[in-house]
VOBA-1610 file (N, C-alpha, C; in pm, whole numbers, padded with zeros to 5 digits, always signed):
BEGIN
Unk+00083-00121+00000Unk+00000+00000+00000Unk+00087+00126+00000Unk+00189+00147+00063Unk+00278+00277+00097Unk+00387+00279-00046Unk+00405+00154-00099Unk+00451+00202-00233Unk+00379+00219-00344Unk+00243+00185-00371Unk+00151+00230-00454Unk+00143+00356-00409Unk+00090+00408-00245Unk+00140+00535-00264Unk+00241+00630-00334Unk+00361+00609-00273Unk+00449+00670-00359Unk+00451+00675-00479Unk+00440+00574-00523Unk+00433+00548-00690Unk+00356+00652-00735Unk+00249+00697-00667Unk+00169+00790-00738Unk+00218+00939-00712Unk+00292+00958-00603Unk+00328+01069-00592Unk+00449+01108-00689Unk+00511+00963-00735Unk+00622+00972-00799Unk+00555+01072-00923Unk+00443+01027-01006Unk+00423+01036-01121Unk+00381+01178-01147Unk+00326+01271-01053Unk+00300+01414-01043Unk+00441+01457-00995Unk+00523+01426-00899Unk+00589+01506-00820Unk+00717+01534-00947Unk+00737+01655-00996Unk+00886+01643-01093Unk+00995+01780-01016Unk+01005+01781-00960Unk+01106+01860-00811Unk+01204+01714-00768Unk+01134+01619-00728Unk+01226+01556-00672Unk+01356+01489-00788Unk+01460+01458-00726Unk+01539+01433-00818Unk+01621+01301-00769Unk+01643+01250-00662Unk+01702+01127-00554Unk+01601+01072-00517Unk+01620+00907-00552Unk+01504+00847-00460Unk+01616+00725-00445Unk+01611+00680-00298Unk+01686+00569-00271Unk+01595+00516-00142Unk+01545+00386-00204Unk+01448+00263-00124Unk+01560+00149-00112Unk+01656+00147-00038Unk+01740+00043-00013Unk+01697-00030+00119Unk+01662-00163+00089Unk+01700-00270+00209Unk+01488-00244+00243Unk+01428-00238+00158Unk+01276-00298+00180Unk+01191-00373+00109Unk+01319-00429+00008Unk+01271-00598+00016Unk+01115-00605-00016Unk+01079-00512-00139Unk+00912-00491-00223Unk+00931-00635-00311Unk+01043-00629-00393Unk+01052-00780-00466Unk+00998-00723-00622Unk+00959-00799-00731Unk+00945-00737-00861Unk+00815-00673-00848Unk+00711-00707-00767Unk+00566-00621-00780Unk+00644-00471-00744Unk+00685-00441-00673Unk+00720-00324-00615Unk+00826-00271-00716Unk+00893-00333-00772Unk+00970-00274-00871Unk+00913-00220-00999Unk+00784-00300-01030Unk+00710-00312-01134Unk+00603-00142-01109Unk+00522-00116-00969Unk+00514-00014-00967Unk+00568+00094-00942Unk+00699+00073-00895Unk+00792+00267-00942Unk+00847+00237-01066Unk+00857+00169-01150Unk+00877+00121-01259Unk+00795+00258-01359Unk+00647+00218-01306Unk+00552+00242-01384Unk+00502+00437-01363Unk+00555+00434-01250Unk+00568+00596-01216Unk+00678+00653-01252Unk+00832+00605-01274Unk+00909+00654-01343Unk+00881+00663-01529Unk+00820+00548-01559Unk+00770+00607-01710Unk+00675+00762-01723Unk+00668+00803-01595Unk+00559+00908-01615Unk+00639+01044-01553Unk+00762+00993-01478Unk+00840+01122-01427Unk+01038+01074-01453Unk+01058+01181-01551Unk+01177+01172-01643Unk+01302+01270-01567Unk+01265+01326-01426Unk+01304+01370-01404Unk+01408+01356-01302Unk+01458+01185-01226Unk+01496+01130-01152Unk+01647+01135-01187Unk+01744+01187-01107Unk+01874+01162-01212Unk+01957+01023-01076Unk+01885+01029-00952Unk+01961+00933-00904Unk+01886+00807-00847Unk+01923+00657-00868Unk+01795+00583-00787Unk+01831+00459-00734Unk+01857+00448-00636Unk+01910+00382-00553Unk+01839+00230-00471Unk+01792+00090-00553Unk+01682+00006-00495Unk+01788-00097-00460Unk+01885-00088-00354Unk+01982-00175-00311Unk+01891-00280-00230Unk+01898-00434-00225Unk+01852-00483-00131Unk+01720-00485-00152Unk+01650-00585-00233Unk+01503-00551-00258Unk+01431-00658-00270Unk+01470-00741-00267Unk+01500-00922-00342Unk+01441-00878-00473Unk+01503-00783-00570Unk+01404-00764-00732Unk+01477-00894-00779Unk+01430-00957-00876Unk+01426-01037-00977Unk+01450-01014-01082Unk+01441-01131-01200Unk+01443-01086-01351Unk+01359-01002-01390Unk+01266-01026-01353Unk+01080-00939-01390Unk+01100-00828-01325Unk+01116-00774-01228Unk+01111-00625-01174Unk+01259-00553-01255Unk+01365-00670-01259Unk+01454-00571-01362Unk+01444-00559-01485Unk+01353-00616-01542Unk+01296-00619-01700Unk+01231-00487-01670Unk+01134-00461-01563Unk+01091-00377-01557Unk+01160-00231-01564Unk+01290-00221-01480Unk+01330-00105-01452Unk+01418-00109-01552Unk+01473-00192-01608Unk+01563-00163-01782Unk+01478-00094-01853Unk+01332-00108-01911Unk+01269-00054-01988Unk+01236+00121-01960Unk+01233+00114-01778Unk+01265+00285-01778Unk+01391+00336-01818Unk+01504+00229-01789Unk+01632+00333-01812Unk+01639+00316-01951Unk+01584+00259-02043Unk+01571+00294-02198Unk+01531+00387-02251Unk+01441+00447-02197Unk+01362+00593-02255Unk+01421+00687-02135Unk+01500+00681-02030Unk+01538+00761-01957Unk+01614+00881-02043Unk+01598+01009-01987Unk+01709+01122-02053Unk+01755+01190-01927Unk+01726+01103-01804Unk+01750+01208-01678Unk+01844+01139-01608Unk+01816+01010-01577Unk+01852+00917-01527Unk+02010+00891-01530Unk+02115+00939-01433Unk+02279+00923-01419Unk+02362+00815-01305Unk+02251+00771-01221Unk+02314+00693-01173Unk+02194+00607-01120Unk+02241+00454-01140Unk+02122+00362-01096Unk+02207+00257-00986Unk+02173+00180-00869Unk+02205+00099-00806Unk+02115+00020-00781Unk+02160-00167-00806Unk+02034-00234-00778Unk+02198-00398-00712Unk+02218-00280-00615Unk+02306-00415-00568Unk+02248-00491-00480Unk+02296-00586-00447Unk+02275-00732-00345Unk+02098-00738-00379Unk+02064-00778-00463Unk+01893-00803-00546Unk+01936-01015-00583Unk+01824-01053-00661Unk+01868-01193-00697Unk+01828-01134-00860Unk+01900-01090-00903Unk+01908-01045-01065Unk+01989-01128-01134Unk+01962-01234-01216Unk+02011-01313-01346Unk+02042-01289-01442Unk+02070-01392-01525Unk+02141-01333-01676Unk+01977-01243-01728Unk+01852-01276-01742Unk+01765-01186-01824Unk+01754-01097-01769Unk+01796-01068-01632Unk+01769-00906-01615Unk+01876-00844-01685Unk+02008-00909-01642Unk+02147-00813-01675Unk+02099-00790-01842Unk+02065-00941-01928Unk+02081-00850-02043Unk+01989-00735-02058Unk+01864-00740-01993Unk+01744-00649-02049Unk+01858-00523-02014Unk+01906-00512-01910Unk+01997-00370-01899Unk+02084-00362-01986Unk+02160-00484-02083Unk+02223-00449-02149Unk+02175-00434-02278Unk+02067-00441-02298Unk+01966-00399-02417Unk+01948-00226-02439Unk+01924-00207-02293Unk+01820-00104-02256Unk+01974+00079-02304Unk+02094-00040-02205Unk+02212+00092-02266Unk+02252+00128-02400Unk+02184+00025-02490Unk+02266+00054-02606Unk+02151+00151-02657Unk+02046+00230-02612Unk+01941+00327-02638Unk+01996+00413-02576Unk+02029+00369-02400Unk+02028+00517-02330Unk+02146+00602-02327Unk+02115+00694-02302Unk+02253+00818-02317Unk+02294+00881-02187Unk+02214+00915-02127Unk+02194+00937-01955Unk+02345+00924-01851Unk+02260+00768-01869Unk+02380+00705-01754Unk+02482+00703-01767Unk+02586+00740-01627Unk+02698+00721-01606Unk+02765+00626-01530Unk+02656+00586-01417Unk+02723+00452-01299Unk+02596+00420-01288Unk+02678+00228-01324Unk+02556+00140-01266Unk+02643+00040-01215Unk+02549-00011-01072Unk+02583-00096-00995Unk+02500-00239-00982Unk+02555-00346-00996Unk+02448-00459-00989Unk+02559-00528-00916Unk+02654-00532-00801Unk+02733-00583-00704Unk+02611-00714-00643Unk+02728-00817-00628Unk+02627-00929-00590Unk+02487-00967-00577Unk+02432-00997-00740Unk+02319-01024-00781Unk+02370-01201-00815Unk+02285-01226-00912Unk+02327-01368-00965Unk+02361-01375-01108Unk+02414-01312-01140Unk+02415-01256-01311Unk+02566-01377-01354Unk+02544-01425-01426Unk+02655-01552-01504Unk+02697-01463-01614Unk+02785-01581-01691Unk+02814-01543-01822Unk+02760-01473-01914Unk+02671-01525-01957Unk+02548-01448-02079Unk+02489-01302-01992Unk+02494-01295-01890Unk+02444-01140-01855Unk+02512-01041-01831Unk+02656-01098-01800Unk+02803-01028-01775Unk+02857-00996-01900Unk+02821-01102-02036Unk+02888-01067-02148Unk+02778-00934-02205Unk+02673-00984-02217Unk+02585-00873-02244Unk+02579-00732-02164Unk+02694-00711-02074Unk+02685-00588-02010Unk+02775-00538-02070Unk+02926-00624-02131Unk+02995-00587-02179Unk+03063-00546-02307Unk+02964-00580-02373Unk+02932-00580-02504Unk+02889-00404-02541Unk+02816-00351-02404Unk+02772-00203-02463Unk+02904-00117-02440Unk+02971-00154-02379Unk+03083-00083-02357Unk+03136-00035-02480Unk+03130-00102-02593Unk+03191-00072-02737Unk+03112+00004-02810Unk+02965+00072-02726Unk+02880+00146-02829Unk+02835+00286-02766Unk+02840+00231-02592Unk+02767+00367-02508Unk+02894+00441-02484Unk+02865+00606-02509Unk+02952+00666-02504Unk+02906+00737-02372Unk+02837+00701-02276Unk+02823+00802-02089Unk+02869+00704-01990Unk+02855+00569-02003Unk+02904+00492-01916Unk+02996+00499-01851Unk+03024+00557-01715Unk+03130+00593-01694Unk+03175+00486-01551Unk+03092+00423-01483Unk+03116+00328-01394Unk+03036+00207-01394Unk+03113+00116-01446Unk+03036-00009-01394Unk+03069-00099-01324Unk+03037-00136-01195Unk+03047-00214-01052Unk+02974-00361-01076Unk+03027-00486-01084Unk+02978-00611-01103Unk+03047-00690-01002Unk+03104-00629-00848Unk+03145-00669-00787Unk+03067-00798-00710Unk+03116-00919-00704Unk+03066-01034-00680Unk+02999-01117-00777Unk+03029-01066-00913Unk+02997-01159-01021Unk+03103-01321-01058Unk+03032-01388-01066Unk+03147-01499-01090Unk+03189-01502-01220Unk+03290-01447-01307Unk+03316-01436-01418Unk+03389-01601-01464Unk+03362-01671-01546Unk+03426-01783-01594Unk+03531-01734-01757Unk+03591-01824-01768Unk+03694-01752-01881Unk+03632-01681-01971Unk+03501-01773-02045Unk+03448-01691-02147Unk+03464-01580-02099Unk+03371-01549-02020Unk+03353-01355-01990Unk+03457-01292-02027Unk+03571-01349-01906Unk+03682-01242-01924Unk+03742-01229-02085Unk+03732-01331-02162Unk+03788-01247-02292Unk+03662-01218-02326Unk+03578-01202-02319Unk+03451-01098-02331Unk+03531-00955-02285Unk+03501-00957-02197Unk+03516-00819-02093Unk+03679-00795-02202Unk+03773-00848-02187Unk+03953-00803-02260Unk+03878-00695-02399Unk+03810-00813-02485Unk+03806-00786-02594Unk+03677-00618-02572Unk+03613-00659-02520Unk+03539-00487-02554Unk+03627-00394-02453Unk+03723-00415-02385Unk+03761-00300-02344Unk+03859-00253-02431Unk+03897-00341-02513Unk+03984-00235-02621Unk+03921-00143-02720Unk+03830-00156-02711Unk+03750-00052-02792Unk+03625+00064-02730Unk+03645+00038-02562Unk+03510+00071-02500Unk+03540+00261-02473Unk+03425+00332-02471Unk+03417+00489-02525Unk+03434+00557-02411Unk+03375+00493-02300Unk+03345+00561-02187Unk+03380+00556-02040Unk+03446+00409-02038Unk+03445+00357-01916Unk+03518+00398-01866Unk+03538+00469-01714Unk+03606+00534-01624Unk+03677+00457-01515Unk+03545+00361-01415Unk+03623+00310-01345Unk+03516+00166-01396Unk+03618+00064-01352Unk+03538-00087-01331Unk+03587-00157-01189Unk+03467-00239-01120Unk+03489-00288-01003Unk+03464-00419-01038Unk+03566-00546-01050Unk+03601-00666-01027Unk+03591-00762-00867Unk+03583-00654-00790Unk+03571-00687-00670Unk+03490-00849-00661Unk+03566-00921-00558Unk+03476-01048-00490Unk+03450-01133-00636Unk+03489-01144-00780Unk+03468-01164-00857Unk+03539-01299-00886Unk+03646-01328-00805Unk+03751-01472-00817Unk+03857-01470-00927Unk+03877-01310-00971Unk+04002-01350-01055Unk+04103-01390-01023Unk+04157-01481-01105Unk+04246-01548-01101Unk+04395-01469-01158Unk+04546-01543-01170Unk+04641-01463-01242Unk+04614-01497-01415Unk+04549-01650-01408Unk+04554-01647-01555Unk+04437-01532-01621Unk+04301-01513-01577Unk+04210-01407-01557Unk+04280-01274-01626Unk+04356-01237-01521Unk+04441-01123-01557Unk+04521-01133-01650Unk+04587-01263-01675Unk+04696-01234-01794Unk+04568-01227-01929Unk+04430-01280-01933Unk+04369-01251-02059Unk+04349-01137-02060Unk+04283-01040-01952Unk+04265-00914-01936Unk+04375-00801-01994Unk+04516-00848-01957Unk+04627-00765-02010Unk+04593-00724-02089Unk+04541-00737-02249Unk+04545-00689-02377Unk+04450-00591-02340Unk+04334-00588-02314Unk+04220-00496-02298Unk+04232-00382-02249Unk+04307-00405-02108Unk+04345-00294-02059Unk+04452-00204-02126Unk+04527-00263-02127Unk+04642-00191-02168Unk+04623-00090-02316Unk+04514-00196-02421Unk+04453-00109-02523Unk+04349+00005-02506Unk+04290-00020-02386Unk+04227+00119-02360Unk+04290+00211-02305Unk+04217+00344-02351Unk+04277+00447-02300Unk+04191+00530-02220Unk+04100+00505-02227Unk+03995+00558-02107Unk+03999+00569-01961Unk+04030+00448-01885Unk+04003+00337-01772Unk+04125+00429-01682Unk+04049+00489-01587Unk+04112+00505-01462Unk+04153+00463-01355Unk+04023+00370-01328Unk+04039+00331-01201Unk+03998+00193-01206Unk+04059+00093-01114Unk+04057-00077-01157Unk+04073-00131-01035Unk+03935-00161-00969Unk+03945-00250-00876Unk+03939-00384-00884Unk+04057-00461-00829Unk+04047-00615-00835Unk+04038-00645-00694Unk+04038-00641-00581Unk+04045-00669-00437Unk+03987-00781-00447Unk+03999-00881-00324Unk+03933-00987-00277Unk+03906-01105-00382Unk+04076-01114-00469Unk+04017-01214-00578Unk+04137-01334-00536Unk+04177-01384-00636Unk+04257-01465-00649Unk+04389-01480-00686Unk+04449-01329-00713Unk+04543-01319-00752Unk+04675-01359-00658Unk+04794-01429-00704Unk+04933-01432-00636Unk+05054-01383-00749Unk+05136-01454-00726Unk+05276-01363-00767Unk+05293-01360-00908Unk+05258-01475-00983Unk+05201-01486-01134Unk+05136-01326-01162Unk+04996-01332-01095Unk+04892-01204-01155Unk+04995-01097-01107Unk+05024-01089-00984Unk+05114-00959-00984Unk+05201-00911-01088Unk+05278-01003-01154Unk+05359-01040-01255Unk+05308-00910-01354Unk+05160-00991-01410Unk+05084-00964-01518Unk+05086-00839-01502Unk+04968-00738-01356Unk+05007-00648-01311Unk+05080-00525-01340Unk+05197-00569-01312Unk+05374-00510-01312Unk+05364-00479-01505Unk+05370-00521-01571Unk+05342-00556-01717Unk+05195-00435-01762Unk+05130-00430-01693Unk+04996-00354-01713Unk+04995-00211-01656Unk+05084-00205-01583Unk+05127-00046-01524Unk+05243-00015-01625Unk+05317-00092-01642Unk+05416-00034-01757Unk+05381-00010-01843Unk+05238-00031-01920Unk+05186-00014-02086Unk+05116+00091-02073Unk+05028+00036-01965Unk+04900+00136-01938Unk+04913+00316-01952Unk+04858+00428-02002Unk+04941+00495-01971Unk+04750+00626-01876Unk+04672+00554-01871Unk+04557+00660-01819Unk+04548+00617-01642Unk+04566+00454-01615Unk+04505+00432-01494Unk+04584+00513-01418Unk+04505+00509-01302Unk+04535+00647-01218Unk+04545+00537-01022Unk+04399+00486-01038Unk+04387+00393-00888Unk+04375+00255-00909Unk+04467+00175-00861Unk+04469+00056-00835Unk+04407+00012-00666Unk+04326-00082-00712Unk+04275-00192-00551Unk+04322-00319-00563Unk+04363-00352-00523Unk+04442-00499-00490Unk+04432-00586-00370Unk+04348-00494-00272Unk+04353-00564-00158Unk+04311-00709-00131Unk+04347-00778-00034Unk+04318-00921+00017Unk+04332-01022-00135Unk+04424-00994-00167Unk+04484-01123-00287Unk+04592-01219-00204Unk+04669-01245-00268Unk+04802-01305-00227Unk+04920-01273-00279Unk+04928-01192-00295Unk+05067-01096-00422Unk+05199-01185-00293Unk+05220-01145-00142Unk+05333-01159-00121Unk+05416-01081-00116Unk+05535-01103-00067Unk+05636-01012-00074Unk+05734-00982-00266Unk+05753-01092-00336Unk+05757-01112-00441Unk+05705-01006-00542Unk+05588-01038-00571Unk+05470-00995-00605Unk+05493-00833-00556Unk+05450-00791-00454Unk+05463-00645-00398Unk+05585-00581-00486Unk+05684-00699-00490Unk+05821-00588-00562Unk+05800-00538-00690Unk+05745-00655-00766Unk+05730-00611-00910Unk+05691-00540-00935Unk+05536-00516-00830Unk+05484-00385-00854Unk+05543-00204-00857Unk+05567-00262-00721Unk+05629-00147-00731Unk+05773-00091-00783Unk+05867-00163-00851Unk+05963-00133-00972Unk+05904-00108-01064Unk+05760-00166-01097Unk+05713-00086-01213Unk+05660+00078-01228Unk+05598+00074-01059Unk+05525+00194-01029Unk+05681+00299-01041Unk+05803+00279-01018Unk+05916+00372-01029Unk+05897+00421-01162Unk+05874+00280-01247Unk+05859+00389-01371Unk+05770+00478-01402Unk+05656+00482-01360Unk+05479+00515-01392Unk+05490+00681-01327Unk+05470+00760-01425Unk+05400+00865-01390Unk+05225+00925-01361Unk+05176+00787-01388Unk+05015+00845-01411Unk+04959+00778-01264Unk+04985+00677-01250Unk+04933+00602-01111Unk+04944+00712-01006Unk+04830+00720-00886Unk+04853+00815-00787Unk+04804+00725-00676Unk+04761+00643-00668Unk+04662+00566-00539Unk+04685+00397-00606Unk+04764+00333-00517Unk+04769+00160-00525Unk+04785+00126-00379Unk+04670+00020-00384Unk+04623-00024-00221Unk+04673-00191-00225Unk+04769-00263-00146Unk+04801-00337-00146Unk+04753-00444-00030Unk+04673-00378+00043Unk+04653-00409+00169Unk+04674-00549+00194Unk+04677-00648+00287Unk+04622-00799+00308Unk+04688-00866+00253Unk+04808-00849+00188Unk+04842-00913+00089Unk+04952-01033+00135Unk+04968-01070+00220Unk+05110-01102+00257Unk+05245-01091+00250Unk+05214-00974+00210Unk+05352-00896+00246Unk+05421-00848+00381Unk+05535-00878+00425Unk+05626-00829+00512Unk+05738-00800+00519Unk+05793-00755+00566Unk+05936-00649+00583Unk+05998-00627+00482Unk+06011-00754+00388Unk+06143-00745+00246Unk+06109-00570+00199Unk+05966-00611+00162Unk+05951-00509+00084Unk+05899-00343+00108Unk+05915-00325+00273Unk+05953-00196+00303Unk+06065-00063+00242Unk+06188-00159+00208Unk+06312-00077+00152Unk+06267-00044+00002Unk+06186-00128-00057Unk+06120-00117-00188Unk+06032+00023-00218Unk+05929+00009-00065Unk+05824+00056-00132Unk+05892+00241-00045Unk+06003+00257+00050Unk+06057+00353+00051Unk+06125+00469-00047Unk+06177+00348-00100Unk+06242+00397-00251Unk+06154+00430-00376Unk+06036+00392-00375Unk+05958+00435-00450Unk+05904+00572-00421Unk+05873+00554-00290Unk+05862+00685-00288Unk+05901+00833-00295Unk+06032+00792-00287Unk+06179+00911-00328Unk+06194+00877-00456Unk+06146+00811-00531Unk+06148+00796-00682Unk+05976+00857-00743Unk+05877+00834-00692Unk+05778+00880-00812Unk+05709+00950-00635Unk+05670+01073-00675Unk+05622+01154-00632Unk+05501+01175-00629Unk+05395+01127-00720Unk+05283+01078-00756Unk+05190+01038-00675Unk+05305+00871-00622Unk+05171+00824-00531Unk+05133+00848-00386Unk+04985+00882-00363Unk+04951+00871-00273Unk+05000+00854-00132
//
């Protein structure tokens, strides 16, 4: 009853501009009616339905607003049970919209086919400027999915890998992508799978790279090893300003390392 309310207030009220219903769990009926009040008010630029249990059907629903959206800049529909048909309907819905800049779908249930279909618009939408799929389980396909459109992708600013299970081999497919874009600032991998191999890769991807700016790395297994490469590469790197190593198992070796880096590049953080 209190979101049929709203819903209706949604559809007269065009002043408001933020609406964030996180963590009340309406489910797709409830998605389905602000759904149906945002087709009637274009004026929403932020919307926030974290935590909702939405589904495929309530995100079928809210893809079809962000298709005709012209207001609409940032959407979040993290920790939901959203599958491959929702992800693609969103990845349908971007290759219309112009709007958006950050979307978040962080631990939903989205596989292969909904992860590739997110990544696929990357090579066409030119506003996309954040996309967060943190806790997606990416299997190889994806990732040369994801390699291959980031060498060509228009917009993308930052991407969050987070909780995602990459691996070093993961990353060594990724190398090409990144390194061919020139967009991509900011690259979170934290909480994956990486050890002294991916660091490797890494070390190799800061040396090519020449836009990223923030690296996340935290809670991998880089090591002390691993930590060095990085940062002999970061001596060379003028563009990097922020690399978070945290958790990593690193100890003492690589204090004298990461000292010297810092009397060498001035940059970071």
């Amino acid at each position: 009853r209190g979101l049929e309310m709203l819903s209706h207030i949604l559809k007269i009220n065009t002043t408001l501009k933020k609406v964030g219903l996180t963590y009340n769990s309406f489910g797709d009926l409830g998605a389905k009616h602000l759904s149906a009040a945002f087709k009637r008010n274009d004026h929403i630029s932020k919307l926030d339905l974290e935590a909702n249990d939405i589904r495929d059907e309530g995100a079928k629903a809210i893809a079809e607003v962000l298709r005709r959206s012209r207001s609409l800049v940032s959407l979040s529909l993290k920790e939901n049970e959203i599958g491959d048909v929702g992800a693609c309907a969103f990845g349908v819905a971007l290759k219309h919209n112009c709007s958006l800049k950050k979307l978040k779908l962080d631990n939903n249930n989205i596989q292969r086919t909904g992860a590739i279909s997110l990544f696929e618009v990357l090579k066409i939408n030119h506003t996309l400027e954040n996309l967060s799929l943190a806790g997606t389980q990416l299997d190889p396909q994806a990732v040369e999915a994801l390699s291959d459109c980031l060498t060509s992708a228009l917009a993308l600013k930052k991407l969050d890998l987070s909780f995602c299970e990459v691996s070093d081999k993961d990353l060594e497919v990724l190398l090409p992508g990144v390194v061919k874009n020139c967009v991509l600032v900011e690259l979170e991998l934290g909480y994956n799978n990486l050890h002294f191999a991916g660091a490797s890769v890494f070390a190799k991807m800061i040396g090519q790279h020449r836009s990223l700016q923030s690296v996340d790395l935290r809670f991998n297994h880089i090591g002390d090893q691993g930590a060095s490469q990085i940062l002999t590469a970061l001596k060379e790197n003028e563009v990097v300003t922020s690399v978070d190593l945290g958790d990593n198992d690193i100890e003492g070796a690589c204090v004298a390392d990461l000292m010297e880096l810092l009397k060498s590049n001035q940059m970071i953080e």
